[in-house]
N, C-alpha and C positions, 0 to 999 in steps of 0.2 A: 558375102554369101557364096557355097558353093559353086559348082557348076553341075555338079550331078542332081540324080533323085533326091528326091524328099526320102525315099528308103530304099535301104537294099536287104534281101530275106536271104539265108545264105543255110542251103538245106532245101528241097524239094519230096518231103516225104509227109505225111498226113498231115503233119504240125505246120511247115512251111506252106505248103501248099493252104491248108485251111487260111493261116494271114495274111498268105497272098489275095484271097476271094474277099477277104472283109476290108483289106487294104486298098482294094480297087474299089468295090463300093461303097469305100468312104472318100472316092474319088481321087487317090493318092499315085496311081501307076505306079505300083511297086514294081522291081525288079528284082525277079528270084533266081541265084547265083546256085548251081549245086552240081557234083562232079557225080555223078550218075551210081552212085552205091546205096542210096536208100536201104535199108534194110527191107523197108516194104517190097520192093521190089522182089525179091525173091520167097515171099509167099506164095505156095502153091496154090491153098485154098483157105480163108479164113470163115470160120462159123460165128465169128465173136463181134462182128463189124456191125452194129445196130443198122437196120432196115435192111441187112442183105440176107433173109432166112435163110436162102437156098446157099448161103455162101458167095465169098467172090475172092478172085484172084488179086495178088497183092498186083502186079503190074497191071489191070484193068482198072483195080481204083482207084492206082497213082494217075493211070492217064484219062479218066470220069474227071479226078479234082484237076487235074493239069490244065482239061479242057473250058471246066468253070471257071474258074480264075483266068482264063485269058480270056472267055469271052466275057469280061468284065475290064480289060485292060492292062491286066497284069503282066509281063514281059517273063518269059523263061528262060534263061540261055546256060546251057553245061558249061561249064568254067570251073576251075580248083582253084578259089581262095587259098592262096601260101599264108601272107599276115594282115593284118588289117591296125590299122593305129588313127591314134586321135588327131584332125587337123582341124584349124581353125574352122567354125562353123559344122564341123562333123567329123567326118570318118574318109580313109582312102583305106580301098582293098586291093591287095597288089594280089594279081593274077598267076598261075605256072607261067601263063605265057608271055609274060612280061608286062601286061599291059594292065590299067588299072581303071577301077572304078571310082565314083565318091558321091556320097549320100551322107545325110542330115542324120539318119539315124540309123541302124542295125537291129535285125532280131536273128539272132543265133538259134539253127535250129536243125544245127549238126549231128547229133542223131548219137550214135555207139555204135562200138565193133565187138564181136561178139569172138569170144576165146572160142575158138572152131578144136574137135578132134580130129586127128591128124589124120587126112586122108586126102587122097588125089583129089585135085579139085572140081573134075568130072564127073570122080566116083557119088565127091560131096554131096552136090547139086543133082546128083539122081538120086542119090537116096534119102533126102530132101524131097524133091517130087512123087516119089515112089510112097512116104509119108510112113516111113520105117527110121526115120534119125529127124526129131526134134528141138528146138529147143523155148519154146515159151508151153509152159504146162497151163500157164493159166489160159490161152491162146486155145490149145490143143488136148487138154487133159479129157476133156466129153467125149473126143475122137477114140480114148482106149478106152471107151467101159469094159469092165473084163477081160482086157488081153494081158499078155503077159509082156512088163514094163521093166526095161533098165536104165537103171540112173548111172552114171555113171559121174563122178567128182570128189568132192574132199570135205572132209571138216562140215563147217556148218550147210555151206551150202550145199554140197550135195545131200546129205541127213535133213534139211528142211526140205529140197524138194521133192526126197521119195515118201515123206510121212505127208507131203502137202498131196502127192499122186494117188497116197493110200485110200482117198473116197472115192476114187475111181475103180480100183480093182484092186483083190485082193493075191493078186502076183507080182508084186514087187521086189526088186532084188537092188541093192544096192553094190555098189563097185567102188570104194572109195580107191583114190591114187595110193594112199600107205593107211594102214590099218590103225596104224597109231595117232593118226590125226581126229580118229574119234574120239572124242570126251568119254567118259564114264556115263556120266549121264543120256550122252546120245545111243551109248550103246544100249541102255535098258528103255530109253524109249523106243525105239526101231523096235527092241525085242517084242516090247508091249504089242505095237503094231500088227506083231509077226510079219517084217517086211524082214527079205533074208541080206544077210551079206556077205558078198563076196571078195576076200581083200587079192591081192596081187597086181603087180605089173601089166599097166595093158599091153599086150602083144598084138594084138591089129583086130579090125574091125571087117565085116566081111556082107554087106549090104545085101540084100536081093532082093527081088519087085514084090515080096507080101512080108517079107522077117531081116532079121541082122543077125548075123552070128558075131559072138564077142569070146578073143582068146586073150583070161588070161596067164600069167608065170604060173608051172607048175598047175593048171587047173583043166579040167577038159571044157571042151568048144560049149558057152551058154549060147540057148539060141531064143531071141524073144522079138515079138512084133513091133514093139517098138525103141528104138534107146533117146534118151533125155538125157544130154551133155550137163552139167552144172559146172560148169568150170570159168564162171563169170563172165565179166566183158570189161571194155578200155570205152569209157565217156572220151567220147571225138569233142574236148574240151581246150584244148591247146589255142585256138582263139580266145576265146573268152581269157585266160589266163594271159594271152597276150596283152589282154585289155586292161588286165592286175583285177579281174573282178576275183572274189575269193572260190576258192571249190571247196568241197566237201575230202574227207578222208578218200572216197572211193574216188574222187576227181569229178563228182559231176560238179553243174552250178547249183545254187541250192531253190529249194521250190520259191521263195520271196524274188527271185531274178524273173519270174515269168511277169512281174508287173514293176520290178524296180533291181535291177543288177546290182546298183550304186554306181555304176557307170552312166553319166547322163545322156540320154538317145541311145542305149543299148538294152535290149529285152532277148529272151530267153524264152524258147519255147521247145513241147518234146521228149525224146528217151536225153535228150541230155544233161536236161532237172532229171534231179534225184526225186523219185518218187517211183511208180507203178508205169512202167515199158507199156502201153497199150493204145492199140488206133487211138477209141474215143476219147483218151487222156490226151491225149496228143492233138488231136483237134482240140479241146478244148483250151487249151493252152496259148494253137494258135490265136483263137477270138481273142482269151484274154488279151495277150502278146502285142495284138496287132490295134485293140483298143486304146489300152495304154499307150503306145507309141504314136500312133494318128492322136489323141487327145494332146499328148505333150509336144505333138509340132503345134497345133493348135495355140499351143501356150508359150510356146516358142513366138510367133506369129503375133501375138496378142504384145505382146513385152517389146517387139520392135517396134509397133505401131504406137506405141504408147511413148518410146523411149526418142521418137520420130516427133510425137508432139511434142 
């Protein structure tokens, strides 16, 4: 038998957090590992987070659940998981700082990095606050009814998410990275829409506290209240692959990991299953995540006592 926890949660964001509170009250003291990037963290203001009408702040919810889960037992400590591998009886997590953990089982619940437009990283995060440069539409798309929306990306995904923005307002403008990466077909849908586009070069982005100005090659300064990046994201999956569980094309783990990875005492919870990026999926995930693995120590636990008689 180890010497560490019965689990360790590696990730601190709605998902970790949520298996950390169901893992305490299933009496387990989990210990949640997470190097302080959450994505939640830098929401301004969410309208999408069930029972919060008025809205709330991604950094007040992480620390509402931070503070649930501990006062149920659960341990938090900021740490950067480098790798993690299989030892007898479980798992060792080797630390940046050299030092390491070990636990019975793991739930992965590292979250994604999101392709950011290139801007100072001051400038970013104001204009992030400012709530003039977005990027979750399903999140935010209520916030522009009627304003005037640019999308800015490539190919499918930026063309799915200025026709997904088009029930929200009918000033849409798309900005693909090269003009040629639209299909034929995506061009006469768009058209259908009447969402405009604008192809060119980005030449820079130009923030201010109600609008964004966007230049690009050869085109004069568009200027619109909001812009919507589509320029994907990188699944924070490289654990899990270290583990050989399988990923998806895009790199996430696939949605069957959030109750069975195929790695045994490893679960998955979170934006880093492939599926729908959002708070309450993410909580949900963590219950599943953290059910599943408290039941399978369980059964762990059952099989020694048996194997003892």
């Amino acid at each position: 038998m180890i010497s560490g926890r019965d689990i360790v949660i590696i990730g601190a964001g709605p998902a970790g957090l949520t298996a950390a509170l169901y893992l305490a009250r299933y009496r387990r003291a989990p210990l949640v590992l997470h190097d302080g990037s959450s994505r939640a963290l830098r929401i301004p203001l969410t309208h999408n987070a069930p029972g919060f009408p008025d809205g709330v702040r991604g950094p007040d919810l992480i620390a509402r659940m931070t503070r649930h889960a501990v006062q149920y037992g659960a341990v938090v400590e900021e740490a950067k998981v480098t790798t993690v591998e299989a030892i007898s009886g479980g798992f060792r997590l080797n630390l940046e700082d050299g030092s390491t953990r070990e636990s019975r089982a793991v739930i992965l619940a590292t979250g994604i990095d999101l392709n950011q437009v290139d801007l100072p990283d001051g400038v970013h995060e104001a204009a992030i606050r400012a709530g003039v440069l977005r990027y979750c539409p399903v999140c935010d798309g209520y916030e522009h009814l009627d304003k005037r929306i640019g999308v800015i990306g490539c190919d499918t995904n930026g063309a799915s998410e200025a026709l997904f923005l088009r029930q929200y307002s009918n000033d849409i403008t798309l900005m693909p990275l090269s003009h040629p990466e639209l299909a034929p077909a995506q061009v006469q849908e768009l058209a259908a829409a009447e969402i405009k586009v604008e192809a060119g070069a980005l030449i820079a982005l130009a923030p201010g506290p109600d609008h964004i100005g966007v230049l690009l090659e050869d085109r004069a300064r568009l200027e619109f209240d909001v812009i919507y990046p589509a320029l994907g994201c990188r699944p924070r999956s490289g654990l899990a692959q270290q583990l050989g569980i399988d990923l998806t094309e895009a790199g996430c783990v696939t949605a069957a990991c959030v109750a069975d990875s195929g790695v045994p005492g490893v679960f998955a919870a979170g934006d880093v299953v492939e599926g729908l990026d959002q708070i309450s999926v993410a909580m949900g995930h963590g219950a599943v995540a953290a059910t599943k693995a408290h039941n399978w120590l369980r059964e762990q636990d059952q099989d020694t006592l048996q194997n003892k008689d």
